[in-house]
Every structure is written in C-alpha cells, then in structure tokens.
C-alpha positions in Angstrom: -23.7 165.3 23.4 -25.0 165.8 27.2 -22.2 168.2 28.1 -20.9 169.5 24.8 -22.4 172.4 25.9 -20.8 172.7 29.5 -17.6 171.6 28.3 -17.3 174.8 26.1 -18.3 177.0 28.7 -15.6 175.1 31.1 -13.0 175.5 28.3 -13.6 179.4 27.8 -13.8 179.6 31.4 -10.8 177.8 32.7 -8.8 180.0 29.6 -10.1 183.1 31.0 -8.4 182.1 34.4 -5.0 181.1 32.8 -4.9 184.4 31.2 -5.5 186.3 33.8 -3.0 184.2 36.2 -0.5 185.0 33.5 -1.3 188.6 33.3 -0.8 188.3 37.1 2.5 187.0 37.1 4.0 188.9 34.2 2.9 192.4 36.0 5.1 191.0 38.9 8.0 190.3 36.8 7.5 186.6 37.1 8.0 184.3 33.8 5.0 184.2 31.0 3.7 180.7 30.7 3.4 181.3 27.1 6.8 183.1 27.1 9.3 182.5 29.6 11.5 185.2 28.8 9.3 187.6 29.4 9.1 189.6 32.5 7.7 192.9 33.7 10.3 195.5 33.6 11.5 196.8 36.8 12.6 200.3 37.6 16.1 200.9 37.9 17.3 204.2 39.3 19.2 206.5 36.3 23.0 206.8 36.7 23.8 209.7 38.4 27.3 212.1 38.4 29.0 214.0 35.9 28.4 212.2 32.5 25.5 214.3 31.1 24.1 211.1 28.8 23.0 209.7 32.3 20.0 212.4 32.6 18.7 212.0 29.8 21.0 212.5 26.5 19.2 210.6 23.5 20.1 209.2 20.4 18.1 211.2 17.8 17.8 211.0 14.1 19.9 214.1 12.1 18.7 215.5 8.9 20.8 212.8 6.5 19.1 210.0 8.5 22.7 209.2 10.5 22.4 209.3 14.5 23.2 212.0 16.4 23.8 212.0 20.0 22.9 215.2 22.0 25.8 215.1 24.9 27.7 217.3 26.8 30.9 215.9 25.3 29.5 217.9 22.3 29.0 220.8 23.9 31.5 223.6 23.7 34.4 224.1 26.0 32.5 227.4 26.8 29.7 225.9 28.4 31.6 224.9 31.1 32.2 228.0 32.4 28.2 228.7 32.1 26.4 228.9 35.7 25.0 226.4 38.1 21.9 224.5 36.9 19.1 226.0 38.8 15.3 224.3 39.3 12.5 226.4 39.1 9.3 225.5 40.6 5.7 226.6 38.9 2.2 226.2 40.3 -0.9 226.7 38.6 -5.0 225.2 39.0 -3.6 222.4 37.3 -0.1 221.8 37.7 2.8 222.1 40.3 5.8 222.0 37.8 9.8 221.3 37.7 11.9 223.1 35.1 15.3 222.5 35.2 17.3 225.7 33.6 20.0 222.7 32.5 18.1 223.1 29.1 15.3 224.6 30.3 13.9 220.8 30.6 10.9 220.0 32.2 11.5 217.2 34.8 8.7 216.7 37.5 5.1 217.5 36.8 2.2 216.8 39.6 -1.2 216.9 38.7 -3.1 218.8 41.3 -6.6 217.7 40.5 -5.6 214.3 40.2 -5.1 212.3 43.0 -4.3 209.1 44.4 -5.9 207.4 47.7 -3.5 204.8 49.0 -5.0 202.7 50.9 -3.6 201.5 54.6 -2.3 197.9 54.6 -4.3 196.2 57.0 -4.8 192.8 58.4 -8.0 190.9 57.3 -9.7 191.2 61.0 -8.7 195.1 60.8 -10.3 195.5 57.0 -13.2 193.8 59.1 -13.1 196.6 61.8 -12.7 199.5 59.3 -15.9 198.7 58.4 -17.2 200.0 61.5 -14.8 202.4 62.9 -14.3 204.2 59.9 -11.0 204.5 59.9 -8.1 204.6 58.8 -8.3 206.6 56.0 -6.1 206.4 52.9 -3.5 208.2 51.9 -3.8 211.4 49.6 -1.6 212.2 47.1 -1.2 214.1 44.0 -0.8 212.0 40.9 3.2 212.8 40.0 3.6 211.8 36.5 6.8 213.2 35.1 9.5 212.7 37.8 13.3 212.4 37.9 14.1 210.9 40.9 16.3 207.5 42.1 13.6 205.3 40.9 11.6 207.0 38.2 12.6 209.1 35.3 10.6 210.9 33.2 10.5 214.1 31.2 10.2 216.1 28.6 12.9 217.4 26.4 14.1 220.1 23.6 17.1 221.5 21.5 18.8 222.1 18.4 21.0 219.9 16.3 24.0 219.8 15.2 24.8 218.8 18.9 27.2 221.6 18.4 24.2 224.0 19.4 21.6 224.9 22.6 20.0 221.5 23.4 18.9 220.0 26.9 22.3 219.9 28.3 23.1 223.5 27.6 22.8 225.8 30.8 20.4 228.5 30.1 19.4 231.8 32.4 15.7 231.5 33.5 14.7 234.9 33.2 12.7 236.9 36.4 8.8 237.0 36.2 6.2 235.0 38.3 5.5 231.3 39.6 2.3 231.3 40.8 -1.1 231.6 38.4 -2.8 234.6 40.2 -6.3 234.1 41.0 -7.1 237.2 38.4 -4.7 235.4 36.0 -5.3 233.4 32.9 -1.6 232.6 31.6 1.4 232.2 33.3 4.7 232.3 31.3 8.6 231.3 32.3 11.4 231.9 29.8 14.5 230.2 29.2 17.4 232.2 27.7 20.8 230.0 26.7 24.2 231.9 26.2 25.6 232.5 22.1 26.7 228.9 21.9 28.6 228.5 18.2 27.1 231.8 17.3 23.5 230.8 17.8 21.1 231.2 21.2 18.1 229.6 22.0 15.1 230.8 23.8 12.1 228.9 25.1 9.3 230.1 26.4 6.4 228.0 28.6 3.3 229.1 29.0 1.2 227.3 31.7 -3.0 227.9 31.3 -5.8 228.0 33.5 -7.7 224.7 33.5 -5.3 223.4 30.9 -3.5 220.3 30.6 -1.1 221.6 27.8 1.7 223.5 27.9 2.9 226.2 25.3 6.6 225.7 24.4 7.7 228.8 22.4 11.3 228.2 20.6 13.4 231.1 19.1 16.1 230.9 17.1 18.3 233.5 17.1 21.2 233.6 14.8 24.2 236.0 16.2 26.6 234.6 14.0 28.2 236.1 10.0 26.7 233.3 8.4 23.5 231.6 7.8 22.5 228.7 10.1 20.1 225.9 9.2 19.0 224.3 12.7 17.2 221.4 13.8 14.5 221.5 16.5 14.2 218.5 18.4 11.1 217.7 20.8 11.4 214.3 22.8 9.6 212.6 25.8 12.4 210.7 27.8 11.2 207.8 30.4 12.3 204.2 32.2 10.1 201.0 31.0 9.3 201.0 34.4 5.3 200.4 35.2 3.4 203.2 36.0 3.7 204.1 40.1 0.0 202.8 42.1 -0.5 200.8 38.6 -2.3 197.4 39.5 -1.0 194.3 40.3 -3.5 192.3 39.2 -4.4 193.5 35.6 -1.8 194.9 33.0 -2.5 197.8 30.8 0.0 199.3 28.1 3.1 201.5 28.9 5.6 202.9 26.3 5.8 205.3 23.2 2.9 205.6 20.5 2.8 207.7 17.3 0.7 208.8 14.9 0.3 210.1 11.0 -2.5 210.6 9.2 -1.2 207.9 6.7 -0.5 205.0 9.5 -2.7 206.4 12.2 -1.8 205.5 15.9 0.9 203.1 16.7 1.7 202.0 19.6 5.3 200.8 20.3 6.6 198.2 22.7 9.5 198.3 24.9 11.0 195.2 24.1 10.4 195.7 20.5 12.6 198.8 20.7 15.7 196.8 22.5 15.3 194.1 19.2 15.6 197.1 17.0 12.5 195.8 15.5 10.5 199.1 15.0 8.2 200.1 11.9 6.7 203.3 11.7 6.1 205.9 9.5 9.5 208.3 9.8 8.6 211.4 7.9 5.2 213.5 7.5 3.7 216.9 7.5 1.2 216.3 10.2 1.1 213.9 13.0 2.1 213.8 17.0 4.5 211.7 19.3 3.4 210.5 22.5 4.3 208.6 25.5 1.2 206.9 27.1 0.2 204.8 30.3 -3.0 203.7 32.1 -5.2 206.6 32.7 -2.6 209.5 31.8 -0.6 210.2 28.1 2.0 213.2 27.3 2.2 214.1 24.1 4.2 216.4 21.3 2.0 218.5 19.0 2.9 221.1 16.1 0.4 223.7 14.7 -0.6 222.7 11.2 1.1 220.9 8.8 4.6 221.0 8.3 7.4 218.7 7.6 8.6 216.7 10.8 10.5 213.5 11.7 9.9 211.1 14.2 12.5 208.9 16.1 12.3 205.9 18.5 15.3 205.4 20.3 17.0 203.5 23.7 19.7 205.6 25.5 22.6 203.2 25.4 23.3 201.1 28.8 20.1 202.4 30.3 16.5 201.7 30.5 15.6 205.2 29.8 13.8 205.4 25.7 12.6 208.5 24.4 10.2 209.3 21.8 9.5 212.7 19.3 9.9 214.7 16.7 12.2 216.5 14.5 11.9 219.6 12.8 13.6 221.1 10.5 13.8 225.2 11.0 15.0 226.0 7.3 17.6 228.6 7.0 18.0 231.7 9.7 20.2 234.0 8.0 22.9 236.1 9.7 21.4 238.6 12.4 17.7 237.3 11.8 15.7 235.1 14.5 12.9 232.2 13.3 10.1 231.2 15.9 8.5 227.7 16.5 5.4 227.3 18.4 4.6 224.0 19.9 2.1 222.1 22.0 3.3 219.6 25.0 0.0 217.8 26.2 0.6 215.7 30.0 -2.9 214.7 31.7 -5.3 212.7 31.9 -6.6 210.5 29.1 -10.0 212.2 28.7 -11.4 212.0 25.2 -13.6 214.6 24.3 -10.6 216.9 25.7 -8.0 214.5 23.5 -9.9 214.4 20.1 -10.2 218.5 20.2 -6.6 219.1 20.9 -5.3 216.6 17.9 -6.5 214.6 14.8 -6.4 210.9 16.6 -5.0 212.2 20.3 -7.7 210.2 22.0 -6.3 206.8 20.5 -3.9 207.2 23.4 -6.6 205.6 25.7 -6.1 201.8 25.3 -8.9 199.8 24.6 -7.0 196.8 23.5 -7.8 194.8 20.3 -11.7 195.2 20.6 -11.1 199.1 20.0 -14.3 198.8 17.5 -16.5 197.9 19.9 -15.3 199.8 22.8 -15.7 203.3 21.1 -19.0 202.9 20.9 -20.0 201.8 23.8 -17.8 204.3 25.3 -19.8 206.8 23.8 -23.3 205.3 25.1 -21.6 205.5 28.3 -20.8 208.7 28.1 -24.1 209.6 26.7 -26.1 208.0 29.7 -23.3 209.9 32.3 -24.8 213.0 30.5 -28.2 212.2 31.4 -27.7 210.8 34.8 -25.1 212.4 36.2 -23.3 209.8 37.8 -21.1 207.4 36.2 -21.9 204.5 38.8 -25.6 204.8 38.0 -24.5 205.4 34.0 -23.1 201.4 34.6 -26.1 200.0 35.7 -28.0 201.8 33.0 -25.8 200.7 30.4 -26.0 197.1 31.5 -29.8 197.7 31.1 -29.2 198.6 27.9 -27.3 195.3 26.9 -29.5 193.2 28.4 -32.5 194.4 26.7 -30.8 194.6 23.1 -29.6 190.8 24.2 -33.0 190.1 25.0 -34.0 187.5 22.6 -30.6 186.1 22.4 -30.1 185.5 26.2 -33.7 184.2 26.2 -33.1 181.3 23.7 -29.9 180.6 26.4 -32.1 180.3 29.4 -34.7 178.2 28.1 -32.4 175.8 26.3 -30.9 175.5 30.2 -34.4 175.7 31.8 -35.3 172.3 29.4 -31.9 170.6 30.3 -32.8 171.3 33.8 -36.3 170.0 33.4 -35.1 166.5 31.9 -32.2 166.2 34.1 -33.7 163.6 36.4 -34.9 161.9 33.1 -31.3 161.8 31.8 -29.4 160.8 35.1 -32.2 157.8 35.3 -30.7 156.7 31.9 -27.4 157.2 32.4 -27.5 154.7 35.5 -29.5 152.3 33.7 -27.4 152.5 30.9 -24.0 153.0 32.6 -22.4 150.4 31.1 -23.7 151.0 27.7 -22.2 154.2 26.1 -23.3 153.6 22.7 -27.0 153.1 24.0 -26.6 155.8 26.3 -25.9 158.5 23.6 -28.8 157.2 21.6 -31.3 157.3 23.9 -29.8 160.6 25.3 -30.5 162.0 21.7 -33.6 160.8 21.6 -34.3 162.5 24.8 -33.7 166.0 23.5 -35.7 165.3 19.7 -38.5 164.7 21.5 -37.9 167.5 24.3 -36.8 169.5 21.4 -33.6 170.4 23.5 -30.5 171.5 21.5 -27.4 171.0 24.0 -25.4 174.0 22.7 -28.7 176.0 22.6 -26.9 177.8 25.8 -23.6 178.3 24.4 -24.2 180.6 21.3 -25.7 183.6 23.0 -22.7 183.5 25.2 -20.2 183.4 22.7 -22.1 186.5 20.8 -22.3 188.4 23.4 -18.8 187.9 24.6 -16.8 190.2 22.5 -19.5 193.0 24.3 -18.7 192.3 27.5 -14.5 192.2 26.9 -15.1 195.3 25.2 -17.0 196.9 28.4 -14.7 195.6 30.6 -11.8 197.3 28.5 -13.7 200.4 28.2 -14.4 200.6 32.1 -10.8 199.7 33.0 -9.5 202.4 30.4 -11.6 205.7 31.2 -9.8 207.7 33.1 -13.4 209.5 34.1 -13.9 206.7 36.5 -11.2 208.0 38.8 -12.8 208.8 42.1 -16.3 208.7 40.5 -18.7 208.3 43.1 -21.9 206.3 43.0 -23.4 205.4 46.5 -22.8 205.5 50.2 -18.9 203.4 50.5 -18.1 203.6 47.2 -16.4 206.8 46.5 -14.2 206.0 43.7 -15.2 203.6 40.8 -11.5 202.7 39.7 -10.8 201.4 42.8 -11.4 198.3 44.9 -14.5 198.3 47.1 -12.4 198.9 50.2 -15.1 197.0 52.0 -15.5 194.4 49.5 -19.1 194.3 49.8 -19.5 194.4 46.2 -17.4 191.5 45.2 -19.3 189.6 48.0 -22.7 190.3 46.1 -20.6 189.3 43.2 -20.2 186.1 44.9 -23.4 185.7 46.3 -25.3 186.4 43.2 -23.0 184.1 40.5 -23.6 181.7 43.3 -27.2 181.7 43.0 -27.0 181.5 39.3 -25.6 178.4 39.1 -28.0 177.2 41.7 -31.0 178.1 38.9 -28.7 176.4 36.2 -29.1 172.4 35.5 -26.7 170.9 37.5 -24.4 167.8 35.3 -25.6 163.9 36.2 -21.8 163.5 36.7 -20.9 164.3 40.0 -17.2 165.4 39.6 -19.0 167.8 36.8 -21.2 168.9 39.4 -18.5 169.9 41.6 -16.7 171.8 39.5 -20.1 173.6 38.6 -19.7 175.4 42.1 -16.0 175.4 42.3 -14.9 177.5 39.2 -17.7 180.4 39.7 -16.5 180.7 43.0 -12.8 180.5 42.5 -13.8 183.2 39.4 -15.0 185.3 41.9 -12.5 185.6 44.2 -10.6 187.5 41.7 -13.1 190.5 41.8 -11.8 191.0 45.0 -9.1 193.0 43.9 -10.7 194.5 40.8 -11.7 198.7 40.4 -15.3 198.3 41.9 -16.9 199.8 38.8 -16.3 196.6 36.9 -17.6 194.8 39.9 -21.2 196.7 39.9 -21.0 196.0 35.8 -20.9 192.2 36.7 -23.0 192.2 39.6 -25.3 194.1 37.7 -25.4 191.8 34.9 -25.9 188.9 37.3 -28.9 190.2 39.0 -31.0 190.8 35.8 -30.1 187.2 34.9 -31.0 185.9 37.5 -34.1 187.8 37.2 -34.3 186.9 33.6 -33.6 182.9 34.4 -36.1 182.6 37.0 -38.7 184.2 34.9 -38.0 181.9 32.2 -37.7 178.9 34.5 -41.4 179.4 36.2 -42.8 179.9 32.8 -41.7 176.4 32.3 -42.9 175.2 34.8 -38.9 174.4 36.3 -38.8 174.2 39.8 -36.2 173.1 42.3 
C-alpha cells in the first residue's frame, strides 16, 4: 500500500506524456501509436489550367437529393465567349479582400487587425543574446485566412443550380464604384453582374462594414426568360485539409467543416470521416448555419430567419479540396419578375460574445474539446475577471486564485496526507530494511504504521483526480480563446498565445515544480526516488514550447502550492 498512491500519480502522469508525444507526432504527419494509419494531412497545391473543377467546382446536393456538379463543362457554349476573369481588390478597417469576378467568388481575405509575429529562427546561444540586445524582432504579418494560392486554398463560394445557370464559374462584369472604406464611410459595397445565361442573370452584391467581421452577400435573381424558373441558391465554403498556416507543432486543435440546427445543434465533421463517406448530419431545416472552422478563426454561412435550407458535405473528386454549405431553394420567379436573397458570410476571429449575437450556437465554433461543460463556465469567469482587471494575463492569475481557494479544503486534505507520509518516511524506510526480506511482514507492519499515524496512502490522490477535469478544461479554454492573441501582461511578455520568447516563464515553471517535489515525501525505493525528479522535470521541458499564458496558469498554480504545502508542512511540524 506504500506507493499505491504514487503509482497512480506516475500512471496519469506518464499517460499525459504519451498523449501529448502522440499529439506531437500526428501534427507532423508521423504515424499515431494508437492508429498507424493516421497522419496529419499535408497541403497539396490545387491543380491548376483549364479544367474549371480544379478551382473549386463542388459536388452539391440538387433539389431531388441526386448530385449535382457545378462545372464549366455545364456551362453554356456562350460563356466562352464572356470576358477575361478579372480580380478585384477591397480594403476596409478590417479586411483587405480578393474577389474574383469568375463568379464573383471571394478567394483571399487578410485580416488587418490580426496579426501574426513570426519569430527569427535562432541558435540557442543567439536566443541567449536576444535577451540582452533586444533584437531581432519577429516578423509581422497579417493573419491571411482565405487564400488561393500553390499551397493553400480556401474560399468562399455561390450560384444557382441546375448547373445550367450563373454559379461560381460563370464570368460576371464587376460593376464601377469604390474599393477603399472612406474614413467618413460606414459601408462599402461591390456588385457582381453575370450575362443572361439560359435566360436567367445573377447579381451579387457585397457589402463590407466598419469594424465588421461579416460580409453582406445580396443575391438577385432575375428571370429574362418566357417562362417561369425555379432556381437553387447555393452558398459553400471550399478549403484543403491542410492545417491551418503558423498553427503549432506541438499541440493539435480541430480543422474542418461544422454545422448546426436547432434540432442536432453543432456538429463538427472530420476530414477523414468525409473521404469514408461516413457523415451523419441533419440534411434539411428551417434554421441553422454552415461553417468551416480552425484554431482561433471560423467562417461561416448564415440566412436571415427561418426558412427552408439544405446542407451538403462533400470532397471534390481527385483533390483534397471539401466544401461545406447550404442550399436554398428560391421558389418560383416567374417570367420578367426578379426574387432577392439576403445572406450573411461571417470570417474572423473566434470571439464569443461577438459569435453568440450574430447566430443561435455560432460561438460553438470555438473548440473546447470534450470538457465543453466545464470550459464555458470558466470561460465566462475568465472573462468576467478580464472585465474587472483589464488585463487578461493578470485575469489568469486571478482565476487561478479563484480555483485554489474553492479547492481549498480539497487540496488541504492532499497536502497533509503527503505532509504525514513525509513525516513517517524515515520510520517506514527503517522497516522496510529490517524487513526486506519479509514482504508479507513488511505490508503488515507498514499498515500498522499508517492506523496508528492515521495516514490513508491515497489521501493525496483524490483531490487530484477531482480537480483534474478543472484544470484540462482551463487549459482548453486558454488554448481556445482567441482573446489571448497578443494579450499583454508584463514587461517581455507581449502576447499570451505565444511562447515566452525568453523562456523565462517555463524556467520558473521548472524551478517551481522542482521545489515542489522537494516539499513532497520522497519514495524509500530509490529507483522511485529517481523518477520523483525525473518525470517533473522531463514534464517541464514541454512548456518550453507552449503559448506562455498556459505557462503563467501552471506556474501560478505551483507557487500557491507551494505556498499552500509549506504552510501545511510547518503546522506539522515537517521539516527537511
């Protein structure tokens, strides 16, 4: 029974590690230990030259439920003759974006107030001079999330069905007006005009908003033909399984399509599950959204109100490009007559008071992973403390101070079950050398040590294992909130979902889970003992690479400990 307790802790401890080596290796398309088929996707550039399909032609679902394949192979003969694709560029507070007037798609989108700082790859001794010089500095850059270039593609795309009509591969005339949001301006708005194709002509209007991260797409039908027309609208997001450019090596979040209904609420959809063909979601409702998500950033379809719509999940054949949306149906335009349909295209960051106002369940996008119950909540405290403080660094350490006191009790029943093991430890190694060669009289006695100590050996482990799900809930909701990116706290730390570029935090990490191991009983086995130093320090090293604001959570946690242990252990008179 002597090291019931530490074997547990060693168990949960050395799993930890094997999970997070085999995160490690999957994100670097290396073979899962648990699934050797199984690799991280890599990007592949999209097939360039005259076949149409190869930008971005999706298999979507027609009215009947059959397939129908949006192509230029079903594009009149007099589409041919239409003009030269052009690009035209917009730039607003928020936005520097791509349309392309081949369908009026819109194919690169930069986020101008959110960046990325690359940092310089540096030797170990230079790291070690930066520290003093100052310098280099990293790289700034504008986050670039939709992009359709030779090793990224993605996009968002609309049309009409039958494939007969204007869809994304129809050349449209992008009509004059302005491309720059003027200081004095709120709105900004580009139309897209397509020629009579089959007696009907599509035109699309965006409209790009101050301080927005949506987009208003404006679709009107207009029906030039003798006879009625009953049109499909079809609203996709198009993209590689590629992971997400400056994602991290080291920890894996999710990447791919995710819907949601009121009826099924948010489901998120592999990649892989998609090339098995084994997909279940709900296909038809009046409300709902279609999305496409990744760490820190999600785009998304929305429709005012509630009306019937479709939703398809489908892989463009012989590529890795998969596209996700909706489909509408746009009821019958008679001869002469036009029919308008308003919708919403959401592509920013995952921020969730902004998410949960724009549509019922939008700020499920932000992945929490399977302790989403938790994480909400303590999201929310988070938040709640930001609001007070001001700064989400100091917001961490406050809501650590918040755990530990509402684990108060619980982690003081830990500490004096280890404070008592530590203070009959020389008692119990005495025994186990006189008794060495007696195992059954060596367990007796050994229990008879802890009645009369009144000592239970897994005293330690159950306030650990309570408080567990907390802390992988915390560390889920500080790896998932996009608010951490470049949050500031103090002096070198200047954003919070990054790596301490001085790693002075993860040494204090070190330093610190050092120390408490020092205040802990140490094992009468000596091998035990060992590995007592060994694992928190190997543990360690893996904070090295982590986004600094999970460091301060830890080291945080392990100085009020420490200041909880030793308080604990001079009440009891323990002493080293």
């Amino acid at each position: 029974m002597t090291d019931i307790r530490r074997t547990v802790l060693w168990v949960v401890f050395a799993s930890s590690l094997l999970f997070l080596w085999d995160a490690w290796n999957t994100q670097n398309g290396h073979s899962s230990l648990f699934n050797p088929g199984a690799k991280r996707p890599v990007a592949t550039a999209p097939a360039t030259g005259v076949a149409p399909s190869a930008t971005g032609a999706a298999a979507l679902p027609s009215a009947s439920g059959a397939s129908a394949t949006v192509a230029s192979a079903a594009v009149p003969a007099a589409a041919a003759s239409a003009p030269a694709a052009e690009l035209v560029t917009v730039t607003t507070d928020t936005y520097k974006a791509t349309l392309d007037s081949r369908g009026g798609s819109l194919v690169r989108l930069e986020l101008l107030q959110q960046k990325i700082f690359e940092e310089p790859n540096l030797s170990w001794y230079q790291s070690i001079a930066q520290v003093f010089t100052g310098g280099p500095k990293p790289v700034e850059s504008n986050v670039v999330l939709f992009d359709h270039s030779a090793s990224h593609t993605y996009m968002a795309q609309t049309g009409l069905l039958p494939a007969s009509l204007p869809n994304h591969e129809t050349v449209m005339t992008v009509r004059p007006g302005e491309r720059t949001l003027k200081p004095d301006a709120k709105q900004l708005q580009v139309v897209f005009e397509s020629p009579d194709t089959n007696g009907v002509r599509l035109v699309k209007t965006y409209t790009f908003t101050r301080g927005a991260y949506t987009i208003g797409v404006k679709h009107e039908v207009n029906n030039t033909s003798a006879a009625a027309v009953s049109p499909q609208l079809y609203m996709q997001l198009l993209r590689d399984n590629a992971a997400s450019p400056n994602e991290s090596s080291f920890y894996s979040t999710f990447t791919g399509p995710a819907l949601y209904t009121d009826a099924s609420k948010f489901k998120k959809i592999e990649f892989k599950d998609i090339d098995k063909g084994s997909l279940d979601f709900t296909k038809a409702a009046d409300n709902g959204w279609a999305a496409m998500v990744q760490h820190y950033f999600a785009s998304a379809w929305l429709l005012p109100g509630q009306q019937q719509r479709e939703f398809f999940v489908n892989k463009l054949a012989n590529t890795n490009l998969y596209s996700v949306g909706m489909l509408v149906p746009l009821g019958s335009i008679a001869p002469g007559a036009a029919k308008a349909q308003d919708a919403t295209l959401f592509a920013g960051p995952q921020e969730e008071k902004k998410l949960a106002a724009l549509a019922p369940g939008l700020e499920l996008v932000k992945d929490y992973g399977y302790l989403k119950l938790l994480a909400e909540p303590l999201f929310w405290l988070l938040d709640q403390l930001h609001s007070l403080i001001g700064n989400w660094g100091w917001a961490i350490v406050a809501l650590v101070v918040v755990l530990k006191i509402a684990f108060y009790w619980l982690n003081a029943s830990a500490y004096r079950s280890m404070a008592k093991m530590k203070a009959v430890n020389p008692k119990i190694a005495e025994m186990r050398e006189r008794l060495k060669d007696k195992p059954q009289q060596m367990q007796q006695e050994m229990m008879r040590i802890y009645r009369e100590e009144k000592i239970n050996p897994l005293g330690g482990c159950l306030p650990i294992f309570v408080q567990m799900p907390f802390f992988i809930a915390l560390y889920w909701v500080l790896l998932s909130s996009v608010e951490m990116r470049h949050a500031p706290w103090v002096g070198w730390i200047h954003d919070l979902s990054a790596k301490d570029p001085y790693f002075i935090l993860p040494l204090v990490m070190t330093a610190s889970t050092m120390f408490q191991t020092w205040l802990n009983p140490a094992p009468p086995d000596p091998v035990q003992a060992k590995m007592m130093w060994i694992m928190p320090l190997a543990f360690s090293v893996m904070f090295f690479a982590f986004p600094s604001g999970l460091v301060l959570y830890w080291v945080t946690n392990n100085i009020l400990s420490i200041a909880q242990q030793w308080f604990i252990n001079k009440r009891l008179g323990v002493t080293k």
